[in-house]
SEMILUM-225332 format. One record per residue (C-alpha): residue in one letter; x, y, z. Coordinates in pm, whole numbers. Each point is the difference from the previous one (the first is absolute). Example, Ala and Ser with C-alpha at 12.3 -4.5 7.8 and 13.67 -1.06 7.14 Angstrom:
BEGIN
   code       c1       c2       c3
      A     1230     -450      780
      S      137      344      -66
# end
This chain:
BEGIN
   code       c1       c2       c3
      X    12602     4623    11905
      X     -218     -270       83
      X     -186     -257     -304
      X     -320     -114      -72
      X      -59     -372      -88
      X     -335       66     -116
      X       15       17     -408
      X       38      365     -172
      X     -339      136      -70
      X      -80      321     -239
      X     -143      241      238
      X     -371       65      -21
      X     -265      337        9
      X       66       33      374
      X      371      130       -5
      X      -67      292     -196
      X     -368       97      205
      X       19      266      270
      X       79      -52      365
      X     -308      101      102
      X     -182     -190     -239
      X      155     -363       96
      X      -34      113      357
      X     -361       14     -141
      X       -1     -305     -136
      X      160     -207      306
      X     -209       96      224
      X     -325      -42     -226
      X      103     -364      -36
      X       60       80     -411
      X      311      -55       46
      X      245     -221      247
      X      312      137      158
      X      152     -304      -75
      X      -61       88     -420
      X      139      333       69
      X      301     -107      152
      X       23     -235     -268
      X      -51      225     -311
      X      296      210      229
      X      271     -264       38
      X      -71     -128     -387
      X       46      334     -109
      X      321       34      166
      X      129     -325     -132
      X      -25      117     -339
      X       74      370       -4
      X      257       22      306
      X      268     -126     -166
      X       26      273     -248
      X      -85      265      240
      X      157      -90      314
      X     -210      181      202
      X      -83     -299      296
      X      315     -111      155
      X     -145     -187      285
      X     -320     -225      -68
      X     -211     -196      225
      X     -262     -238     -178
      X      -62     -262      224
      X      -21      258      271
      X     -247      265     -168
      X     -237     -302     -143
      X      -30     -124      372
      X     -138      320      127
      X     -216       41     -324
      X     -149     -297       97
      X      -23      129      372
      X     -143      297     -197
      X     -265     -171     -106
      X      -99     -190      277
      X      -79      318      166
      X     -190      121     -261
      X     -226     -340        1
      X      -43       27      333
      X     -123      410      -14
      X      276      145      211
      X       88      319       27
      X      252      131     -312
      X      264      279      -43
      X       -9      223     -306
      X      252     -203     -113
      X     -126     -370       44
      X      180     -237     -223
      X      189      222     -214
      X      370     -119      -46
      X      267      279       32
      X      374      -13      -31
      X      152      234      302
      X      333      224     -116
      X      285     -134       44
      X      175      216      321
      X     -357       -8      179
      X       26     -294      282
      X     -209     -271      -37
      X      -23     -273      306
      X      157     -323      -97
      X       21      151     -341
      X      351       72     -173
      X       90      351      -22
      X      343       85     -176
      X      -61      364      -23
      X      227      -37     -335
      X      268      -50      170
      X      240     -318       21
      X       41       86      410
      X     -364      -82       10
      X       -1     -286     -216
      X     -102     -268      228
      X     -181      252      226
      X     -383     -124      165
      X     -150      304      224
      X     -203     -135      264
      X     -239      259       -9
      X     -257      170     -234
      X       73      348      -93
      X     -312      186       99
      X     -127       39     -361
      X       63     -339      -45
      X     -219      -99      281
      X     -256      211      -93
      X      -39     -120     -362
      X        6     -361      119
      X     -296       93      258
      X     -177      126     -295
      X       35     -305     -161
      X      238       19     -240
      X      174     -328      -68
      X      382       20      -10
      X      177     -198     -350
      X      329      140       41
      X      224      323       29
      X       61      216     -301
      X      372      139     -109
      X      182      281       94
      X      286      218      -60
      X      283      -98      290
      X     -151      223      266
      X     -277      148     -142
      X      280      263     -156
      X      -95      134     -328
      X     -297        0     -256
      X      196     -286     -202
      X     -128     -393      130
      X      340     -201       10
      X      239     -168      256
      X      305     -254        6
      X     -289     -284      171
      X     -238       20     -279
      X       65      162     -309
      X     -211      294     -160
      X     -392       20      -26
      X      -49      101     -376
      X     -294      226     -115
      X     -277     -181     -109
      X      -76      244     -298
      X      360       -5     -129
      X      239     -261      154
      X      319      201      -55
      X     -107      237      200
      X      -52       42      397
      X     -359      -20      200
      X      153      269      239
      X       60      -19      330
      X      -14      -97      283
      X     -285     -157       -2
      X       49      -95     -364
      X      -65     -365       87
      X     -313       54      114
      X     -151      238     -265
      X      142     -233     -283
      X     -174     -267      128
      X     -343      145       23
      X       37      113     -400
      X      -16     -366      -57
      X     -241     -125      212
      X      205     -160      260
      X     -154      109      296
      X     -331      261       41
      X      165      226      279
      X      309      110       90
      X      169      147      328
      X      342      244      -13
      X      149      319      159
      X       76      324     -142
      X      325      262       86
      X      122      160     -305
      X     -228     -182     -224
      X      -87     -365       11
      X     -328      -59       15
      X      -68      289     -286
      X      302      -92     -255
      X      -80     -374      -78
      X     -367      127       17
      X       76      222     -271
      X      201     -263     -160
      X     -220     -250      -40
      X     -334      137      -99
      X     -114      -74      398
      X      -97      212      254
      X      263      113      272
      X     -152      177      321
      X      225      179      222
      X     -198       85      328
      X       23      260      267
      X      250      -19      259
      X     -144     -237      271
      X     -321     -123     -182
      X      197     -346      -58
      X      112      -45      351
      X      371     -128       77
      X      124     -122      245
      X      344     -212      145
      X      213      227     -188
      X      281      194      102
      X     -118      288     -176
      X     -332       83      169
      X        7      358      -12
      X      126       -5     -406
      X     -323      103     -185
      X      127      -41     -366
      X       26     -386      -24
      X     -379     -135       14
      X     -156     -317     -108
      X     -291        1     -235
      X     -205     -211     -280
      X       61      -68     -375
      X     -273     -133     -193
      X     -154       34     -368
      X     -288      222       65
      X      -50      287      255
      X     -276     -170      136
      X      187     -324      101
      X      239      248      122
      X     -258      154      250
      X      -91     -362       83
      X      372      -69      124
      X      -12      310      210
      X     -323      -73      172
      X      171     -324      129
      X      342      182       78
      X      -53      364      140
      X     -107      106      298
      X      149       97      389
      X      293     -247      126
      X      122      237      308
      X      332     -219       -6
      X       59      241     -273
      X        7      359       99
      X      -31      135     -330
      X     -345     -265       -5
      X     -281      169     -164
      X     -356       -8      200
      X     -277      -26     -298
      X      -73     -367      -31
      X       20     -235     -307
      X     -317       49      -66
      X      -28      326     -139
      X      150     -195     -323
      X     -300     -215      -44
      X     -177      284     -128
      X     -148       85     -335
      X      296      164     -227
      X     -217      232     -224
      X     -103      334       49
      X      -16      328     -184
      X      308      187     -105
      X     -171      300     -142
      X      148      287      139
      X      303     -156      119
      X      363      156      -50
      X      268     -222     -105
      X      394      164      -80
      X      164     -163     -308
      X      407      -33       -7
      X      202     -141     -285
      X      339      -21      179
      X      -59      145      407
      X      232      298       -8
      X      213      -96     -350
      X      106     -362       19
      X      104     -154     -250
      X     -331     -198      -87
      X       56     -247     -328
      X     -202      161     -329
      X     -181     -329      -62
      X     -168       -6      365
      X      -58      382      -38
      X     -231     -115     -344
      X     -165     -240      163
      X     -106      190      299
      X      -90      270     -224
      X     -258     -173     -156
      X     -184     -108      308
      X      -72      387      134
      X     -288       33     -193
      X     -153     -311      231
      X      -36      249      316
      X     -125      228     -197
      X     -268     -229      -84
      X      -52     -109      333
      X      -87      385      132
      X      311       97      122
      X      191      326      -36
      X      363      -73     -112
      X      269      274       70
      X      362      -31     -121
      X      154       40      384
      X      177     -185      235
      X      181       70      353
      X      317      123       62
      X      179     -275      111
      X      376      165       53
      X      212     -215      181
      X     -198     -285       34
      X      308     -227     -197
      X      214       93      276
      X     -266      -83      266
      X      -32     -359     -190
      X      347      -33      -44
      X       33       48      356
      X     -232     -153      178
      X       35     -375     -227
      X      363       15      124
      X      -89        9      309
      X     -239     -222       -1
      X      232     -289     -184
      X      232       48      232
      X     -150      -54      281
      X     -194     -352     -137
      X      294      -85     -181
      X      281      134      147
      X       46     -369      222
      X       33     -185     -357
      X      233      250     -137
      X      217      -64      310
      X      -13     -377       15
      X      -64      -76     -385
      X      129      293     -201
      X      125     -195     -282
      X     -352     -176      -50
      X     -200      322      -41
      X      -52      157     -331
      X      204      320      -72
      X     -312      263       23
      X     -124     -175      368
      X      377       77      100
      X       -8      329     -119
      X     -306      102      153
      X      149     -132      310
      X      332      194      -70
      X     -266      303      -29
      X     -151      -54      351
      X      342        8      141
      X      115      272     -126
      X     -298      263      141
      X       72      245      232
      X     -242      174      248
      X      -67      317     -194
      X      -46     -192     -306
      X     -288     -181      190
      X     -170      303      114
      X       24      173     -305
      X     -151     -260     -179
      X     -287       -8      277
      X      -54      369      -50
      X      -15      -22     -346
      X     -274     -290        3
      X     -197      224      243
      X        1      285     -242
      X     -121     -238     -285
      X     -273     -125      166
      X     -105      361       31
      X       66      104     -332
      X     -248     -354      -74
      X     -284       88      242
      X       -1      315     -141
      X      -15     -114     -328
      X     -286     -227       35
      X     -177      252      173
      X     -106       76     -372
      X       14     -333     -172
      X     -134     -282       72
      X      262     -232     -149
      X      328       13     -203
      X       44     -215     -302
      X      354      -68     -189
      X      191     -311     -121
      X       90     -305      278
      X      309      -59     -185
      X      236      204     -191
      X       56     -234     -278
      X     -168     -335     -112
      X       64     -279       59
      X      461      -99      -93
      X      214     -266      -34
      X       16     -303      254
      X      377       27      -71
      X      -27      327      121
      X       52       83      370
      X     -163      288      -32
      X      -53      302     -308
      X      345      172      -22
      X     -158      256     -156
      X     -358      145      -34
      X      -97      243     -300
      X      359       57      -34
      X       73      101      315
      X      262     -251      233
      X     -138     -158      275
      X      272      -39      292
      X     -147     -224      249
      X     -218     -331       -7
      X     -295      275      155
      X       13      317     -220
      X     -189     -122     -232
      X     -277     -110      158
      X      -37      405      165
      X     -384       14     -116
      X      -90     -259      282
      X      263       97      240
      X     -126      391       59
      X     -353     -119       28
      X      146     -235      222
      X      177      287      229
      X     -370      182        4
      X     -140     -278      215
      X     -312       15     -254
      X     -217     -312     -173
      X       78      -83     -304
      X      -73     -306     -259
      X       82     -123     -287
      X     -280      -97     -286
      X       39     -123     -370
      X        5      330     -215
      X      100     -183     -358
      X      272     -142     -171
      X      287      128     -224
      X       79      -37     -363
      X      204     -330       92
      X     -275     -112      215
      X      162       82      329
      X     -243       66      293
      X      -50      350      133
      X     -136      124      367
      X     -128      271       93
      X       51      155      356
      X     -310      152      196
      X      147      169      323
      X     -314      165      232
      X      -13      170      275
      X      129     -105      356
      X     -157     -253       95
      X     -253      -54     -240
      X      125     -364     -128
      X     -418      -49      -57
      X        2      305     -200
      X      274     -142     -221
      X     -130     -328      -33
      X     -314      202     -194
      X      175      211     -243
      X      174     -300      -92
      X     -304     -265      -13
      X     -174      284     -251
      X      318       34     -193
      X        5     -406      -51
      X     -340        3      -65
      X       31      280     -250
      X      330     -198     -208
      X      -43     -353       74
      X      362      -47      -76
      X      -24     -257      328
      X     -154     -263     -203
      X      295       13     -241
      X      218     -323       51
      X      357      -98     -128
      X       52     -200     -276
      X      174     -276      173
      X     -374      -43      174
      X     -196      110     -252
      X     -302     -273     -196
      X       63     -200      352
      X     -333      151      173
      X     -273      194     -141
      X       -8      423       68
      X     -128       60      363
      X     -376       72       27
# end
C-alpha cells in the first residue's frame, strides 16, 4: 500500500458529511476537492490500520486530480454528480494502471489496462480514485480475507468480520474513509457488509449497472452496484452509473437520470409482505429481535404490512447451480495452472462446475423459470417483500464462515448466507439499509426486495425507512468524538 509523507492529521467535519452534501460544497466553492481528499487520506492513515479495509492507496495521485478538480471548478466547467469526491474501487473491479489482485496471490502484481465500465463511469462523474478496497480471494464468500492482505475487521467490533465481499469497501465508509463506494453483488455482497456495517448496500436490477468485457455476458446474477451511508448518496452513485451500454445485452435502456430524482413520496396505501426467515431458515434470534422492533416504522409510514412471502422452492439448487458454473468458467484457467494457490472453497466451486451434467443444467433453468413466476405473481399483490439481509450478525474474523446458524449446521461457505442468495435467483432489486443494532452492539440490515424492475421504487421505501430510524447517523466507536453528527 502506498504512504503519505504529509504528517498524520485527525480527520475533520467533512469525512462524516453526506456525498451529496460535499458534492454540494465543492462545487459551491465552500469547500476544495483538494480538503476533501485530504480529510480522506488523513482519515485512512489513522483508522486503516486497525481496520484494514484499503489495501491499495494512492495519495499523491488522488491530491493531483483534486487539485485538477478544482481548477475546473474555478474556471466554471461543466461537473459530474460526482466532482471531487474520492472513492476507493473493490478490489476484483479493473482499474487502468491501477493494481488489482482480485485477492488472490496469481494477481498479485496484476495492472489492467483498462477501466471496467463502472469504473469509467464513476471517474466521468468525477469521482477521484485514492485506492482499491479489500476483498475476499475472488470475491468468494461474505467473509473479507485473503493470503495477500490479511482480514478487514468490523469496525463496530474488531473480532468480528465486515462481511463480504465487498467487506473492504463497506468497512471503510463506517469510518469515514471514503464518501462512496463501488462493488458487485451474486449471492450477497453488496447487501451483507451493508448490513454489517450500519451502511447501505444496493443490489440493482439485472443490467441497470452495465457490464461489459466479461466472459459471462449473458449471466444475470453477478451485477455491480453502489455502497454508501445514506440512500440518497446511494441514488447519487446510480445516477452516474446506470443506464444503456448495448455491449451488454442484458444493458438496461432507462438512463441515469431517473436517479437524480426526489426520493419521497407517499406510502399510504402501499402493501409491503413481512418474512422472519423466507420459507424456515434458520434466521439467528438476536437479528429476529431487532427486526422485530422496526415493523411498527411502516406502519407509521402508511403502509399495510402482511406476514407473507413467495414460494421460493428450489431456488438453493438454482444458486447452487448456476455459481458453479459460473466459477468455473472465470476460474476454471487458475484452477488448472495454479491449483495449489487458490483457496479451498474457489477450488471447490470449481470442482462443482465440473462436475454438472446437461440435465442438471436444464433443470436448474426450469426451476428458475418457475420462480420467477411464482415472484411475479406474488408481487402482483405486494408491492415489496421485507426480511433479514443476513441470517446472523455479524461472527468471528477467525471464522471462515458460521458453522452453524440458530443451531442448525451450515455445510458450505454459501448456505448461510440463503436470505440473499434466493432473492438473488428472483432477478429482483433489493438493498440493504441500517435497521438497528444488537444487544452487543453489532449492526443489523434490513433487506427491501420490490418488484421487477423497480430499483427506484426500492430506493423509496428504503430512504423513508432511514428517515423514519436514523440509525445511519450512528458511527463506530473506533470513529466516534472524531467529527460532529451529520446535519
Amino acid at each position: 500500500m502506498g504512504s503519505r509523507k504529509e504528517p498524520v492529521r485527525l480527520e475533520t467535519e467533512l469525512n462524516f458529511k453526506t456525498a451529496r452534501e460535499l458534492a454540494r460544497l465543492i462545487r459551491q466553492r465552500d469547500v476544495s476537492a483538494v480538503d476533501v481528499v485530504t480529510a480522506h487520506l488523513d482519515q485512512i492513515d489513522r483508522l486503516n490500520p486497525a481496520i484494514n479495509a484499503i489495501v491499495t492507496l494512492l495519495p499523491e495521485r488522488a491530491l493531483a486530480a483534486a487539485n485538477a478538480a478544482d481548477r475546473a471548478v474555478a474556471r466554471n466547467d461543466a461537473m459530474g454528480p460526482l466532482h471531487g469526491l474520492p472513492i476507493a474501487h473493490k478490489d476484483t473491479t479493473d482499474t487502468k494502471g491501477i493494481r488489482t489482485t482480485r485477492g488472490s496471490p496469481i494477481y498479485r502484481d496484476h495492472v489492467p489496462t483498462e477501466n471496467a465500465l463502472i469504473v469509467e463511469r464513476l471517474q466521468a462523474a468525477g469521482a477521484i480514485a485514492i485506492g482499491k478496497t479489500n476483498v475476499p480471494e475472488f470475491g468468494a464468500g461474505s467473509q473479507t480475507f485473503n493470503t495477500l492482505f490479511g482480514a478487514t475487521r468490523n469496525p463496530y467490533d474488531l473480532s468480528k468480520t465486515p462481511g463480504g465481499s465487498s467487506g473492504g469497501a463497506a468497512a471503510a465508509l463506517a469510518t469515514g474513509m471514503h464518501p462512496i463506494a463501488d462493488g458487485s453483488d451474486l449471492g450477497g455482497s453488496l447487501r451483507n457488509p451493508g448490513g454489517y456495517c450500519n451502511v447501505v448496500g444496493f443490489r440493482p436490477s439485472p443490467g441497470r449497472v452495465p457490464k461489459i468485457g466479461s466472459k459471462t455476458a449473458w449471466f444475470d446474477m453477478s451485477v455491480y452496484g453502489p455502497l454508501a451511508r445514506t440512500v440518497g448518496d446511494v441514488a447519487l452513485l446510480m445516477s452516474a452509473i446506470a443506464g444503456a451500454d448495448l455491449r451488454d445485452p442484458l444493458s438496461l435502456s432507462d438512463p441515469g437520470s431517473i436517479f437524480s430524482r426526489p426520493l419521497e413520496r407517499s406510502l399510504n396505501g402501499v402493501k409491503a409482505a413481512w418474512s422472519r426467515n423466507l420459507g424456515g431458515l434458520p434466521v439467528d434470534s438476536r437479528t429476529t429481535a431487532v427486526l422485530e422492533c422496526q415493523r411498527c416504522v411502516f406502519d407509521d409510514l402508511g403502509l399495510e404490512v402482511v406476514d407473507a412471502e413467495p414460494d421460493l422452492s428450489g431456488a438453493d439448487e438454482v444458486f447452487h447451480v448456476f455459481r458453479a458454473w459460473e466459477f468455473e468458467l472465470e476460474h476454471g484457467e487458475n484452477y488448472d495452472t495454479n491449483r495449489d494457490l487458490l483457496k479451498d472453497t474457489v477450488q471447490w466451486n470449481v470442482e462443482a462446475g465440473r462436475e454438472l451434467t446437461g440435465p442438471r443444467i436444464g433443470q436448474a433453468m426450469r426451476l428458475r423459470s418457475e420462480i420467477y413466476r411464482l415472484a411475479q405473481e406474488f408481487f402482483e399483490t405486494y408491492d415489496f417483500l421485507l426480511l433479514p439481509v443476513s441470517q446472523a450478525p455479524p461472527f468471528s474474523i477467525e471464522t471462515p464462515y458460521p458453522a452453524e446458524v440458530a443451531g442448525v449446521p451450515m455445510s458450505t461457505y454459501i448456505e448461510w448466507m440463503r436470505s440473499c442468495s434466493r432473492i438473488t435467483v428472483t432477478g429482483h432489486p433489493a438493498i440493504s439499509v441500517p435497521a438497528g443494532f444488537t444487544s452487543e452492539g453489532l449492526p443489523v440490515g434490513l433487506q427491501i426486495v420490490g418488484r421487477a424492475r423497480d430499483d427506484w421504487g426500492v430506493l423509496q421505501l428504503a430512504h423513508a425507512f432511514e428517515q423514519a430510524t436514523g440509525y445511519w447517523r450512528q458511527r463506530p466507536a473506533i470513529a466516534a468524538g472524531t467529527a460532529p453528527a451529520p446535519a
